[in-house]
PDB file of N, CA, C and O in Angstrom, chain B, residues numbered from 101:
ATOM      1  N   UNK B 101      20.070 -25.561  -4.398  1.00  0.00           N
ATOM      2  CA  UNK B 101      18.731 -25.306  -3.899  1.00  0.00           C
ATOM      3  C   UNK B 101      18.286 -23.908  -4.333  1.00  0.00           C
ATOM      4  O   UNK B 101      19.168 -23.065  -4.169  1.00  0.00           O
ATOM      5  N   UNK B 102      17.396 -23.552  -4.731  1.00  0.00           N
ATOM      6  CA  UNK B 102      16.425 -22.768  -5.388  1.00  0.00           C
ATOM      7  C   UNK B 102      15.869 -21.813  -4.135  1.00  0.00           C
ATOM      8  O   UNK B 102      14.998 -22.327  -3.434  1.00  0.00           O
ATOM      9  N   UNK B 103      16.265 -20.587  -3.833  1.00  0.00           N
ATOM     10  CA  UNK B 103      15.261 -19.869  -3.227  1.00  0.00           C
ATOM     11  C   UNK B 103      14.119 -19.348  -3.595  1.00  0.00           C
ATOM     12  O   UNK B 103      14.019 -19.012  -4.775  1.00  0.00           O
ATOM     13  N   UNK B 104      13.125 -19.175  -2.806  1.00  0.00           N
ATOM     14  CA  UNK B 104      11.878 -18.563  -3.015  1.00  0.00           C
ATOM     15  C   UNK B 104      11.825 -17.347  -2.980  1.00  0.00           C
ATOM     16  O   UNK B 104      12.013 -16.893  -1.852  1.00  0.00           O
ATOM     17  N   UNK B 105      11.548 -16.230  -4.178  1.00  0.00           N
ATOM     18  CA  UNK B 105      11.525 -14.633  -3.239  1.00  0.00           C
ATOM     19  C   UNK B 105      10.918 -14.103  -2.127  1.00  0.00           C
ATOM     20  O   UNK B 105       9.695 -14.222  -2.202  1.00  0.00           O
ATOM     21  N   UNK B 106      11.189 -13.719  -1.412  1.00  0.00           N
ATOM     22  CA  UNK B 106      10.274 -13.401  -0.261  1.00  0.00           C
ATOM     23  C   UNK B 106       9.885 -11.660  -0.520  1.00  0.00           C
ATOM     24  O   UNK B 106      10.465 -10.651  -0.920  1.00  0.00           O
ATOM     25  N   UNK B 107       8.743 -11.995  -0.093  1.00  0.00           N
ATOM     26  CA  UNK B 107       7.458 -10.717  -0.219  1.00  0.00           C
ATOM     27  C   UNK B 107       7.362 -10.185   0.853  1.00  0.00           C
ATOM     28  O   UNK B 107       7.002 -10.877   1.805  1.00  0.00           O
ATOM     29  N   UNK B 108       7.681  -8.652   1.057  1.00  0.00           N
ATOM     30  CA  UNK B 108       7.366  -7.669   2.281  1.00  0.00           C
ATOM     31  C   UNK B 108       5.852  -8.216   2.645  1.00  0.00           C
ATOM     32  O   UNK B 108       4.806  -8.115   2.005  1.00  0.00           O
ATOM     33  N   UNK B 109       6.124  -8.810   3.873  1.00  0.00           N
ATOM     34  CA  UNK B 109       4.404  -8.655   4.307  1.00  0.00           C
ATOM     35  C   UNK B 109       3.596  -6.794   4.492  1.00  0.00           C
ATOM     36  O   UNK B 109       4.488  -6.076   4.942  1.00  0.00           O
ATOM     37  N   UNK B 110       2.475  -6.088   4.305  1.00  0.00           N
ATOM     38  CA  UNK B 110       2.393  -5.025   4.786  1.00  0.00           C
ATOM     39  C   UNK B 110       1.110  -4.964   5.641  1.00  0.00           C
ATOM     40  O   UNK B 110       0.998  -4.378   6.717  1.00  0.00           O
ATOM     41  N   UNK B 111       0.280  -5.575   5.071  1.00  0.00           N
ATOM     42  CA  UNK B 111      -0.852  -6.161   5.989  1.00  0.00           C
ATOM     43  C   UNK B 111      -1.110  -7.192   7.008  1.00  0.00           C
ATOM     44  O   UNK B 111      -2.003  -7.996   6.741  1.00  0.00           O
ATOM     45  N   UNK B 112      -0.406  -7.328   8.272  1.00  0.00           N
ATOM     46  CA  UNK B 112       0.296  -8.334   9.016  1.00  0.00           C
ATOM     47  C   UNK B 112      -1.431  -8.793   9.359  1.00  0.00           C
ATOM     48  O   UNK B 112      -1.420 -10.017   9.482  1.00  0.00           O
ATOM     49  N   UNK B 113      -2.582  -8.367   9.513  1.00  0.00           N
ATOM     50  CA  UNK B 113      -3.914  -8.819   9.797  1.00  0.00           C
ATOM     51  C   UNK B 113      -4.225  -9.938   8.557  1.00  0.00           C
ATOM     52  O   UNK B 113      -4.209 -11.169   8.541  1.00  0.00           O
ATOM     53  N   UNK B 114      -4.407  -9.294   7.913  1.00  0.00           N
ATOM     54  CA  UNK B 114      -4.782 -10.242   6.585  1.00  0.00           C
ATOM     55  C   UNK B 114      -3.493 -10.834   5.627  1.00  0.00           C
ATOM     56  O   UNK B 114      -3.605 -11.552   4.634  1.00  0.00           O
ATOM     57  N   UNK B 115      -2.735 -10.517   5.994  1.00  0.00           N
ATOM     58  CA  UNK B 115      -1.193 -11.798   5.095  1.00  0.00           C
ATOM     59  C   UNK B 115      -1.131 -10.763   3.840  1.00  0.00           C
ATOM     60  O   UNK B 115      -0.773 -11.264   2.774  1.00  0.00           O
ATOM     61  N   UNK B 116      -1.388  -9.612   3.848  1.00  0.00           N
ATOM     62  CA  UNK B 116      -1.402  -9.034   2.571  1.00  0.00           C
ATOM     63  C   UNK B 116       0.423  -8.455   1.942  1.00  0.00           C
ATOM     64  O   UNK B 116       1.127  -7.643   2.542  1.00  0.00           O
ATOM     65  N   UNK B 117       0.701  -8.995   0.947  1.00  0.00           N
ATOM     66  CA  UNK B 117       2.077  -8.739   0.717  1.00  0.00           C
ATOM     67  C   UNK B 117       2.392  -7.212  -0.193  1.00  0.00           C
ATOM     68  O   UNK B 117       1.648  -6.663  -1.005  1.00  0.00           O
ATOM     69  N   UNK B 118       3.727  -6.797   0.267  1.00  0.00           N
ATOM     70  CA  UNK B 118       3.692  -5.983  -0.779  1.00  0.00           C
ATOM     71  C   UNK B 118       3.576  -6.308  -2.429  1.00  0.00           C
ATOM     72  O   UNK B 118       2.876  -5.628  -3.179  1.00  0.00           O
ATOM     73  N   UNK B 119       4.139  -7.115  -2.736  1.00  0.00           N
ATOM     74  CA  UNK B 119       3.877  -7.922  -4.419  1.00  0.00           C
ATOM     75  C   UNK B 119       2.269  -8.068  -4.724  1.00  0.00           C
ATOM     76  O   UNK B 119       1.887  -8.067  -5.894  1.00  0.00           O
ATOM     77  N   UNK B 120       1.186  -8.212  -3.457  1.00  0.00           N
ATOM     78  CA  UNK B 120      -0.384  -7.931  -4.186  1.00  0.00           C
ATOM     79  C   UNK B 120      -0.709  -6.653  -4.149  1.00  0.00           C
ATOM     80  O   UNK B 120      -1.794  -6.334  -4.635  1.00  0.00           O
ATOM     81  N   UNK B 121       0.056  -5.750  -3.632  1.00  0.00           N
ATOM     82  CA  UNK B 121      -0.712  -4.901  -3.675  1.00  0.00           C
ATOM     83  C   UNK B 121       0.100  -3.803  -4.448  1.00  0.00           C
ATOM     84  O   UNK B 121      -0.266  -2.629  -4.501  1.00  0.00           O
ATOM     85  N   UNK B 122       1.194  -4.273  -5.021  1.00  0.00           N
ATOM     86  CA  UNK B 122       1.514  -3.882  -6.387  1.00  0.00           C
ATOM     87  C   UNK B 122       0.937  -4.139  -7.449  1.00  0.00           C
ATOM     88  O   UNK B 122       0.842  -3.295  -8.340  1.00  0.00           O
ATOM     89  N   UNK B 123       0.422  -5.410  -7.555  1.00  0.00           N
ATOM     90  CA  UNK B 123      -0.416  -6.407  -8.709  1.00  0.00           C
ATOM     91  C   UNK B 123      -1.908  -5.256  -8.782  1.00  0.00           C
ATOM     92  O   UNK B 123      -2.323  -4.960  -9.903  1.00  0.00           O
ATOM     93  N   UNK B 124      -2.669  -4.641  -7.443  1.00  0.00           N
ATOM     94  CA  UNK B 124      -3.664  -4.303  -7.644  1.00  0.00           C
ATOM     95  C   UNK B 124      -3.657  -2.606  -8.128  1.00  0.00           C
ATOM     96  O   UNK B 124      -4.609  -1.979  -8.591  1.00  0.00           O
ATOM     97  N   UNK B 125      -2.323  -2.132  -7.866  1.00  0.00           N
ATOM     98  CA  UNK B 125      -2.084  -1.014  -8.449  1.00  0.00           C
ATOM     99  C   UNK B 125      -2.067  -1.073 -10.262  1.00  0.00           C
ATOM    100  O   UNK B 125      -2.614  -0.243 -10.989  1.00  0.00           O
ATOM    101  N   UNK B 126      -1.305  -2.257 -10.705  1.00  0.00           N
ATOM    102  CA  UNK B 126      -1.316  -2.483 -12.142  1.00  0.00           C
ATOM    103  C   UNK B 126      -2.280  -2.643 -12.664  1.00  0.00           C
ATOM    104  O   UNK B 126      -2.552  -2.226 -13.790  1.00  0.00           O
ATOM    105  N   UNK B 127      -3.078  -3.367 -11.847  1.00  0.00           N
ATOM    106  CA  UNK B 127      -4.700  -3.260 -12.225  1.00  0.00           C
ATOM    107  C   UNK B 127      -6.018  -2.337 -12.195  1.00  0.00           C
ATOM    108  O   UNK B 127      -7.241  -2.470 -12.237  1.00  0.00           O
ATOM    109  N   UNK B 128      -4.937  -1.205 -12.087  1.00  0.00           N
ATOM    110  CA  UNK B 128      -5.617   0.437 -11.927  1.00  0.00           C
ATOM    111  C   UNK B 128      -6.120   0.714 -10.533  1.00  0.00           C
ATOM    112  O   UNK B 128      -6.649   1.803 -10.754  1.00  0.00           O
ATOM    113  N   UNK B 129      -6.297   0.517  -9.419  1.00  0.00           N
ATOM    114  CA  UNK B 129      -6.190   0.500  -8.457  1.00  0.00           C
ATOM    115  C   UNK B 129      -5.497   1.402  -8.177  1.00  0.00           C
ATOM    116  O   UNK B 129      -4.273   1.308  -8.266  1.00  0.00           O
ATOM    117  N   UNK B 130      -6.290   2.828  -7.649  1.00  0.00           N
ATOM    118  CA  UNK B 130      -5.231   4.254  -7.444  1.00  0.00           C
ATOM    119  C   UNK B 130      -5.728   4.637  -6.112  1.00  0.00           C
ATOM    120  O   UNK B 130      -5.213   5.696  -5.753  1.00  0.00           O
ATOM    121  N   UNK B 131      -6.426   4.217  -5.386  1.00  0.00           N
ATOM    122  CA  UNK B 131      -6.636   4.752  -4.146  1.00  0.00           C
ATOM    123  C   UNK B 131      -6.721   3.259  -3.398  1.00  0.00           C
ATOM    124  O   UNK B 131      -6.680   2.110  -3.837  1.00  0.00           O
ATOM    125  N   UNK B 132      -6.890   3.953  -1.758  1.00  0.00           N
ATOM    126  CA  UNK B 132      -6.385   3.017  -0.891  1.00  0.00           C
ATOM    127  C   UNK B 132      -7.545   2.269  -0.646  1.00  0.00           C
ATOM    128  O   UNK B 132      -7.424   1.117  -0.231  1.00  0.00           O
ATOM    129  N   UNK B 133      -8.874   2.853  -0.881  1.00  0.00           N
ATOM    130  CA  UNK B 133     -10.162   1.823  -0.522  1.00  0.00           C
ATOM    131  C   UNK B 133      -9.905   0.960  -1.372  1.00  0.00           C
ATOM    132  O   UNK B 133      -9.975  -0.213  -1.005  1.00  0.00           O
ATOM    133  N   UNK B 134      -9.411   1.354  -3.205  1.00  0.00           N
ATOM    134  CA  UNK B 134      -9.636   0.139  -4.034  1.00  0.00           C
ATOM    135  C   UNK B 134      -8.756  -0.951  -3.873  1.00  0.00           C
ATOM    136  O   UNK B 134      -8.995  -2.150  -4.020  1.00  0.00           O
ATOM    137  N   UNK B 135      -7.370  -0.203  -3.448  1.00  0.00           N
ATOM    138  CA  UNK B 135      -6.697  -1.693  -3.313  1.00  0.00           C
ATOM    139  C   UNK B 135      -7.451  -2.011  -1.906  1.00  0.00           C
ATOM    140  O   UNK B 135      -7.786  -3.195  -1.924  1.00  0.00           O
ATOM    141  N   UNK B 136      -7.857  -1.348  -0.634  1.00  0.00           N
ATOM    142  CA  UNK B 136      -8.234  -2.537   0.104  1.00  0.00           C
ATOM    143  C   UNK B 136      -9.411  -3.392  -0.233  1.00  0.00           C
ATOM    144  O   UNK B 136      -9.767  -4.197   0.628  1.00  0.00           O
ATOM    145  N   UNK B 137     -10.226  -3.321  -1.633  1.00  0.00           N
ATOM    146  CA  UNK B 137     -11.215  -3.995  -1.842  1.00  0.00           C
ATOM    147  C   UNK B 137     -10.769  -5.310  -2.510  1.00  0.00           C
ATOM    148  O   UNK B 137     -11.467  -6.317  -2.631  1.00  0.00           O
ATOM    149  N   UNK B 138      -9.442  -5.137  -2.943  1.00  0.00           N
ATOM    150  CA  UNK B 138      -8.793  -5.580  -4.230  1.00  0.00           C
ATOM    151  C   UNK B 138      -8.856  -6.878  -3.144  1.00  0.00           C
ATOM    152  O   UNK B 138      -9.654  -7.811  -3.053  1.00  0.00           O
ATOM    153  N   UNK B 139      -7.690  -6.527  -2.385  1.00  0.00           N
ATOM    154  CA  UNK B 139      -6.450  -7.277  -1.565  1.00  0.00           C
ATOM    155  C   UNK B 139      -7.009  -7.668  -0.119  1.00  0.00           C
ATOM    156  O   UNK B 139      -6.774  -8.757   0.405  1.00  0.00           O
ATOM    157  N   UNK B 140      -8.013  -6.343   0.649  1.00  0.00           N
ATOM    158  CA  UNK B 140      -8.541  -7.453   1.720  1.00  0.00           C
ATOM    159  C   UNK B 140      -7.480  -6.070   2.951  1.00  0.00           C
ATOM    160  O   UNK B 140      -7.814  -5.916   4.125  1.00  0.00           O
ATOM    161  N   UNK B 141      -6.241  -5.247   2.287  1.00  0.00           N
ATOM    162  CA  UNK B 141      -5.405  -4.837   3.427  1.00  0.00           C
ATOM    163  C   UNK B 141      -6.199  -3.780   4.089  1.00  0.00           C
ATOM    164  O   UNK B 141      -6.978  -3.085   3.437  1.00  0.00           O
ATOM    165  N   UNK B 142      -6.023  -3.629   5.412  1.00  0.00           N
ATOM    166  CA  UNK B 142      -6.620  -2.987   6.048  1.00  0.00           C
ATOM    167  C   UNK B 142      -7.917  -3.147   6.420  1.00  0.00           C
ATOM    168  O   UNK B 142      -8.531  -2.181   6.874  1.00  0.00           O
ATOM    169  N   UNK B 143      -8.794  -4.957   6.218  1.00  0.00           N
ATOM    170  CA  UNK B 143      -9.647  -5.078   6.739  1.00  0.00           C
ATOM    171  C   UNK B 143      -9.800  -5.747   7.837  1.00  0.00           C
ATOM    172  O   UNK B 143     -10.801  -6.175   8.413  1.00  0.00           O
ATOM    173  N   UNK B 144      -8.258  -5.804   8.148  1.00  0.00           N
ATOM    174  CA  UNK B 144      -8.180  -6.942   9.425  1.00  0.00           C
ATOM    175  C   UNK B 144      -8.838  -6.141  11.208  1.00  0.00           C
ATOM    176  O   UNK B 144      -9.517  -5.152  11.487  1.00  0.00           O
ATOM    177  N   UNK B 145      -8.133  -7.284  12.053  1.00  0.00           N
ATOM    178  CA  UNK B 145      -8.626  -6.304  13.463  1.00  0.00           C
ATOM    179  C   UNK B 145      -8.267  -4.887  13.476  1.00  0.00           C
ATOM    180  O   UNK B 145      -8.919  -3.918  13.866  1.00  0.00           O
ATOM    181  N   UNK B 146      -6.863  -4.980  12.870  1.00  0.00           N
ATOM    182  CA  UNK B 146      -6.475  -3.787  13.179  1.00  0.00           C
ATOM    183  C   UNK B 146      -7.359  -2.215  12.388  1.00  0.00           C
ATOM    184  O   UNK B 146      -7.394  -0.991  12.516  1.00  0.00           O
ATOM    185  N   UNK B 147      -7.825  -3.085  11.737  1.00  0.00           N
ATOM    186  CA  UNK B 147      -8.590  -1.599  10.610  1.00  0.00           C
ATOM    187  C   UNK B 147      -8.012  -0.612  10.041  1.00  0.00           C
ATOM    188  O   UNK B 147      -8.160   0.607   9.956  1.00  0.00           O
ATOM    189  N   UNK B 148      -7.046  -1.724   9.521  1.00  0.00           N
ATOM    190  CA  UNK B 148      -5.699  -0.559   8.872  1.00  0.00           C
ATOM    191  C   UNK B 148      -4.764   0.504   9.370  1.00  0.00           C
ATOM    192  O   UNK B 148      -4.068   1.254   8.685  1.00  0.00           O
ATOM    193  N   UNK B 149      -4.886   0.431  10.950  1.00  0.00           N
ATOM    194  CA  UNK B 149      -3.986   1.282  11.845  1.00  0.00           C
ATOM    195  C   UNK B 149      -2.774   0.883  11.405  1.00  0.00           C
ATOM    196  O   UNK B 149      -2.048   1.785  10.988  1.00  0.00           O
ATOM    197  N   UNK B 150      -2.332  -0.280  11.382  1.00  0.00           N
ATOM    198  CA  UNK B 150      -0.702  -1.358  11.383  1.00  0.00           C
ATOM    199  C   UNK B 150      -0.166  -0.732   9.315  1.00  0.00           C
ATOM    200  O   UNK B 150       0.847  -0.184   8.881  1.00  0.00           O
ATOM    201  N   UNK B 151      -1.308  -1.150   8.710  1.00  0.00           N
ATOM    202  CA  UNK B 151      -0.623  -0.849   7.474  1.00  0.00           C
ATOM    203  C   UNK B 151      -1.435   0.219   6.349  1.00  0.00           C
ATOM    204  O   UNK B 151      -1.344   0.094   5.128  1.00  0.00           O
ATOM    205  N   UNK B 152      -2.191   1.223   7.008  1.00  0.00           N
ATOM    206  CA  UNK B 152      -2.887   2.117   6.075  1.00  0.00           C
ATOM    207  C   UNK B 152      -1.535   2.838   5.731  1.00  0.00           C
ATOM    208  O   UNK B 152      -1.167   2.720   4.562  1.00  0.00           O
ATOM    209  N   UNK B 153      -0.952   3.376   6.357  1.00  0.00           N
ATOM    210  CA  UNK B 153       0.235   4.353   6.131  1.00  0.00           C
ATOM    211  C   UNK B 153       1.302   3.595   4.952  1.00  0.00           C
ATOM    212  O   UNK B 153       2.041   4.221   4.192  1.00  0.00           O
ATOM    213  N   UNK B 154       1.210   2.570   5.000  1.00  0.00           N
ATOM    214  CA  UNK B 154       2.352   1.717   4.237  1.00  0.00           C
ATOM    215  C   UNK B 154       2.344   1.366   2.754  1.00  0.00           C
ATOM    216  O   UNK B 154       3.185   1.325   1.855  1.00  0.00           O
ATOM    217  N   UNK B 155       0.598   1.052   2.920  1.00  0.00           N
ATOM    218  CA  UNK B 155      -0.142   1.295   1.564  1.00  0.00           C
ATOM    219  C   UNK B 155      -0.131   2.263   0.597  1.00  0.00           C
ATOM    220  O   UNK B 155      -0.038   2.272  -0.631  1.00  0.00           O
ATOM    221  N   UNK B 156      -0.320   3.555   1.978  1.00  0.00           N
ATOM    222  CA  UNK B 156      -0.292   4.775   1.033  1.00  0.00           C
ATOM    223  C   UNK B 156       1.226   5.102   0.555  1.00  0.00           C
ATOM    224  O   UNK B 156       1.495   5.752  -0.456  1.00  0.00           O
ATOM    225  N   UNK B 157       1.936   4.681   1.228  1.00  0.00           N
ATOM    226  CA  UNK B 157       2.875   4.758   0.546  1.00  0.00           C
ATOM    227  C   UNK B 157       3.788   4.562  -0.369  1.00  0.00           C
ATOM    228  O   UNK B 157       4.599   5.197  -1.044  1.00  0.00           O
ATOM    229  N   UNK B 158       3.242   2.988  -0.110  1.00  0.00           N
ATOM    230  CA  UNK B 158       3.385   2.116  -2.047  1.00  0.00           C
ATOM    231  C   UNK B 158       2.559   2.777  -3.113  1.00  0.00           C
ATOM    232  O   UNK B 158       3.087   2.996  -4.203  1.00  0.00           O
ATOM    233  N   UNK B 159       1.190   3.145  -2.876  1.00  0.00           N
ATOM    234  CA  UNK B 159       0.695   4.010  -4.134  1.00  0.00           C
ATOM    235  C   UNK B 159       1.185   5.138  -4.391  1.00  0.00           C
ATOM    236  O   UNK B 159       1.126   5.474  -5.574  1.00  0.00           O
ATOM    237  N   UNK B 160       1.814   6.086  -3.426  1.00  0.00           N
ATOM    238  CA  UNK B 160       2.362   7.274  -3.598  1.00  0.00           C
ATOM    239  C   UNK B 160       3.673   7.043  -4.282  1.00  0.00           C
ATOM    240  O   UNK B 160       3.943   7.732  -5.266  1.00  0.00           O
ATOM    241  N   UNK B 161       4.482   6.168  -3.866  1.00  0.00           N
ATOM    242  CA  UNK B 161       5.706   5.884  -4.225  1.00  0.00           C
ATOM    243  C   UNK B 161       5.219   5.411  -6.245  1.00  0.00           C
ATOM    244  O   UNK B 161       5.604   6.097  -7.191  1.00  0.00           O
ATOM    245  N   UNK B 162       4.425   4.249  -6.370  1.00  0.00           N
ATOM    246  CA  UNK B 162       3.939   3.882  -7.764  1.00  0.00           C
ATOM    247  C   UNK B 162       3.116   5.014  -8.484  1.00  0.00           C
ATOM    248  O   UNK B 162       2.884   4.953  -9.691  1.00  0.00           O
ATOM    249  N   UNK B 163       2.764   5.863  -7.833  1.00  0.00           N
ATOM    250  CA  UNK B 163       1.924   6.753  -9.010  1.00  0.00           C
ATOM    251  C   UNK B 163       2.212   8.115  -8.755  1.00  0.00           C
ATOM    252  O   UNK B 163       1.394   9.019  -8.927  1.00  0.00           O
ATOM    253  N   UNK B 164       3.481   8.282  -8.306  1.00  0.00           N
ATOM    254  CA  UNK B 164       4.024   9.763  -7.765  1.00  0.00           C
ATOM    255  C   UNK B 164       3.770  10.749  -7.201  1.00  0.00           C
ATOM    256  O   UNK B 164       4.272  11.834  -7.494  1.00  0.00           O
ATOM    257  N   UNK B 165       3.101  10.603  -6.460  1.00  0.00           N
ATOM    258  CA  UNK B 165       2.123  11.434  -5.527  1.00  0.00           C
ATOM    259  C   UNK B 165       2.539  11.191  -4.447  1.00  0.00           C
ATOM    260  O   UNK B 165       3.026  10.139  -4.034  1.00  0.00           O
ATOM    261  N   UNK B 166       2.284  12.643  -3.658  1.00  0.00           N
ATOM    262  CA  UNK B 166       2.418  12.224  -1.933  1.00  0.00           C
ATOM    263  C   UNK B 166       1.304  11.704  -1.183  1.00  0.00           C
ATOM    264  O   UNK B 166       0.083  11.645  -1.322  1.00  0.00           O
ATOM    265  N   UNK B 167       2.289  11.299  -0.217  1.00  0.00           N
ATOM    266  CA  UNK B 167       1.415  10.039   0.976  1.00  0.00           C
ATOM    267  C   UNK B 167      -0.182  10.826   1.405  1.00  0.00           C
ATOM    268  O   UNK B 167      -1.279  10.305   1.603  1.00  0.00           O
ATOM    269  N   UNK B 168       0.071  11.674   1.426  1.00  0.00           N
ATOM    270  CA  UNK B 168      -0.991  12.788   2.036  1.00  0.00           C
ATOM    271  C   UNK B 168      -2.242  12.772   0.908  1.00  0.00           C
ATOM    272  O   UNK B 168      -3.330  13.296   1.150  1.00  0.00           O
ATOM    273  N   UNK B 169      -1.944  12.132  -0.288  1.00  0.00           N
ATOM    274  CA  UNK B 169      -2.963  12.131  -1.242  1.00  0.00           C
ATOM    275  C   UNK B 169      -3.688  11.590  -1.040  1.00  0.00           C
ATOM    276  O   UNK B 169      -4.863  11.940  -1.144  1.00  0.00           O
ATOM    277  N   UNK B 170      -3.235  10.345  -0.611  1.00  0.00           N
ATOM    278  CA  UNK B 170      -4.125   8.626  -0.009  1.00  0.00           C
ATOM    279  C   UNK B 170      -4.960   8.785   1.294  1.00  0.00           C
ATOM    280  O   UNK B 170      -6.022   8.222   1.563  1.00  0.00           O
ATOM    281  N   UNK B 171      -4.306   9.606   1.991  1.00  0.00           N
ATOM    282  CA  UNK B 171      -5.126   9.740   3.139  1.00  0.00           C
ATOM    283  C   UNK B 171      -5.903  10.455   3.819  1.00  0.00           C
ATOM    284  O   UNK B 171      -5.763  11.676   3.767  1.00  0.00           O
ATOM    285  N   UNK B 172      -6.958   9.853   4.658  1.00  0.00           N
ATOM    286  CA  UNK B 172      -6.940   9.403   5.669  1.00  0.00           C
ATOM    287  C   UNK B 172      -7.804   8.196   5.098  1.00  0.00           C
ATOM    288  O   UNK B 172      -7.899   7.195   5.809  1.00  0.00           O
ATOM    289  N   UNK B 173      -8.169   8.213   4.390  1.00  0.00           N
ATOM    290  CA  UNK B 173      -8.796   6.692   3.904  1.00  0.00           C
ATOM    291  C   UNK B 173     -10.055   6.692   4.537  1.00  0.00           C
ATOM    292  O   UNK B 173     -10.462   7.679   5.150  1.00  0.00           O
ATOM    293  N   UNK B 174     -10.542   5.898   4.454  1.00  0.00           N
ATOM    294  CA  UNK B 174     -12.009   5.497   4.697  1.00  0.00           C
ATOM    295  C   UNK B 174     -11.760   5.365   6.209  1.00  0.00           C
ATOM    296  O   UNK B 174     -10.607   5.041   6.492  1.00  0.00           O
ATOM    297  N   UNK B 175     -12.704   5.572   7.361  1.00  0.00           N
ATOM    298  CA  UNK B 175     -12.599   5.283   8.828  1.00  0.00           C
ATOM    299  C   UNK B 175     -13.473   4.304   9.115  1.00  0.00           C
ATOM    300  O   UNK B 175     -14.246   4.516   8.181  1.00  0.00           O
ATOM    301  N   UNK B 176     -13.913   3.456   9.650  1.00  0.00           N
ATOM    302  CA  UNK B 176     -14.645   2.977  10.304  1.00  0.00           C
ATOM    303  C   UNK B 176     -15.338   2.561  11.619  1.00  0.00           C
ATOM    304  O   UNK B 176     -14.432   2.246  12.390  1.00  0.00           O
ATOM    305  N   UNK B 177     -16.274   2.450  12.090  1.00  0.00           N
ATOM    306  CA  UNK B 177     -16.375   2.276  13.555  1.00  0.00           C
ATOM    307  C   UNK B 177     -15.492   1.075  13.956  1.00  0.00           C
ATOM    308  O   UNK B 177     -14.961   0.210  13.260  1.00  0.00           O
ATOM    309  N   UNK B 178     -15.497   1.316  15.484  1.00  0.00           N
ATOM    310  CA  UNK B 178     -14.729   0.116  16.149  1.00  0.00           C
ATOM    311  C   UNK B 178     -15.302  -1.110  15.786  1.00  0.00           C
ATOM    312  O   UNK B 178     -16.408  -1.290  15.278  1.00  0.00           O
ATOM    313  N   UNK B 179     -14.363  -2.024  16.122  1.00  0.00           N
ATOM    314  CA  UNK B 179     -15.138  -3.775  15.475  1.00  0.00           C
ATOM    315  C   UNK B 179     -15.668  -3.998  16.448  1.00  0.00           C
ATOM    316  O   UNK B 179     -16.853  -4.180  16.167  1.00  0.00           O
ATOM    317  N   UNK B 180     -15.495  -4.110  17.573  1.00  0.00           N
ATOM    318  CA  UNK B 180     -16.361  -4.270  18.873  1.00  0.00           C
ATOM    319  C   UNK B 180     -17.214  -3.159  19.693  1.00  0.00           C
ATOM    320  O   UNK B 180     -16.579  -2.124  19.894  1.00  0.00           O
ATOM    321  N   UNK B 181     -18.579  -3.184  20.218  1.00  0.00           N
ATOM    322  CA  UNK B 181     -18.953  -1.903  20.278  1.00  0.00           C
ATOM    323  C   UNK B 181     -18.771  -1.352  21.637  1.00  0.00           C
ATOM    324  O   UNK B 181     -19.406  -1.976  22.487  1.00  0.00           O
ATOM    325  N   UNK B 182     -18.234  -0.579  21.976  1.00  0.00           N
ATOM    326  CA  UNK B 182     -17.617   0.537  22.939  1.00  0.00           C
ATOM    327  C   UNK B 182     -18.892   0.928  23.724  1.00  0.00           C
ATOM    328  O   UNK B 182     -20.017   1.164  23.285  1.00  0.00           O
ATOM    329  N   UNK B 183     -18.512   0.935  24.776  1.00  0.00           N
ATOM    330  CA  UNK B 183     -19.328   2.019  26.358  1.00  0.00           C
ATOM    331  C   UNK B 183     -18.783   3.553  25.952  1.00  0.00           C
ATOM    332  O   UNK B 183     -17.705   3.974  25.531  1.00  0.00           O
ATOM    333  N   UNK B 184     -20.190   4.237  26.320  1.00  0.00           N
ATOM    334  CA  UNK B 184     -19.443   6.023  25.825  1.00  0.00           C
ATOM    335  C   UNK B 184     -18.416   6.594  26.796  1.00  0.00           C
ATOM    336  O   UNK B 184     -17.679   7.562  26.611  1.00  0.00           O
ATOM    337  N   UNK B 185     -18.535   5.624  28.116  1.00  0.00           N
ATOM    338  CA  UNK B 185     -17.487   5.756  29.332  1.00  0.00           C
ATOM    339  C   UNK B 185     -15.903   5.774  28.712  1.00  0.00           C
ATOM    340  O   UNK B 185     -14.999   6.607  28.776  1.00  0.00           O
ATOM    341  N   UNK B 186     -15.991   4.800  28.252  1.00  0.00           N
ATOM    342  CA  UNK B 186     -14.818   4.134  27.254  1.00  0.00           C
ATOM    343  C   UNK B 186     -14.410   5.057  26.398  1.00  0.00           C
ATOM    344  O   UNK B 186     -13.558   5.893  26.699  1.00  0.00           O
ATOM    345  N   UNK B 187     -15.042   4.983  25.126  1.00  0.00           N
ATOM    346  CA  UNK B 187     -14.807   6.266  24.200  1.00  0.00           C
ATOM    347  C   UNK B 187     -14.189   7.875  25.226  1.00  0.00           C
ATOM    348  O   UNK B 187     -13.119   8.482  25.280  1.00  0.00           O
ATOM    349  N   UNK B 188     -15.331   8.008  25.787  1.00  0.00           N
ATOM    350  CA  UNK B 188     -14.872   9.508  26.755  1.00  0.00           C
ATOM    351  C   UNK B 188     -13.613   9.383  26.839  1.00  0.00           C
ATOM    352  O   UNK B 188     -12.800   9.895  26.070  1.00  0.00           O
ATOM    353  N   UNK B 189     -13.305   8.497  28.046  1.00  0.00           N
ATOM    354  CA  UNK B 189     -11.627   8.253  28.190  1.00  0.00           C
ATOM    355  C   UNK B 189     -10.456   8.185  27.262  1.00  0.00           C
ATOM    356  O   UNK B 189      -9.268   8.048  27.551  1.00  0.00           O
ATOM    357  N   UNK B 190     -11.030   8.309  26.074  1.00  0.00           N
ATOM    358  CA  UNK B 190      -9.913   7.781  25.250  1.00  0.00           C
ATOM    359  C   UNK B 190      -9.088   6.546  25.221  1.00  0.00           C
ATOM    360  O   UNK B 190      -7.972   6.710  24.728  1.00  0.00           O
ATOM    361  N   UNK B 191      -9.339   5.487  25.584  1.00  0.00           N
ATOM    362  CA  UNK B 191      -8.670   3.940  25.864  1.00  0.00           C
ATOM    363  C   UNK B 191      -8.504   3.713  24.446  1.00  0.00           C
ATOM    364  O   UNK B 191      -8.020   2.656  24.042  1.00  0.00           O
TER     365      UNK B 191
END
């Protein structure tokens, strides 16, 4: 029986594997917005909290640069919209 390779998941929101988002680095893809435009990682609920760091670290690791190059990446507002009560608190 024949195994299948198995692919680091890194984007657990969107199924994004490490093997695509190597593919989108080969495809010149040097920062973290382009691979997330590429690949979709970091557009899930989480908004790239779970795997921005992981990303940057596959590009840092592939194009020799430190992690600190990649980031902080693009931010975005919350996906759902927040009470300023809320925000205040920090939740």
């Amino acid at each position: 029986m024949i195994e299948a390779k198995e692919s680091k998941v890194v984007c657990r929101c969107e199924e994004v594997t490490e093997e695509e988002i190597l593919e989108a680095i080969a495809m010149g893809d040097e920062s973290l917005n382009a691979v997330k435009r590429r690949t979709r990682a970091g557009m899930g609920l989480c908004q790239g909290k779970t795997c921005k760091r992981l990303v940057a670290a596959i590009l840092a690791q592939e194009l020799e640069a430190s992690v600190e190059a990649f980031l902080p990446g693009s931010i975005r507002p919350p996906v759902r919209p927040l009470s300023l009560e809320t925000l205040a608190k920090g939740e």
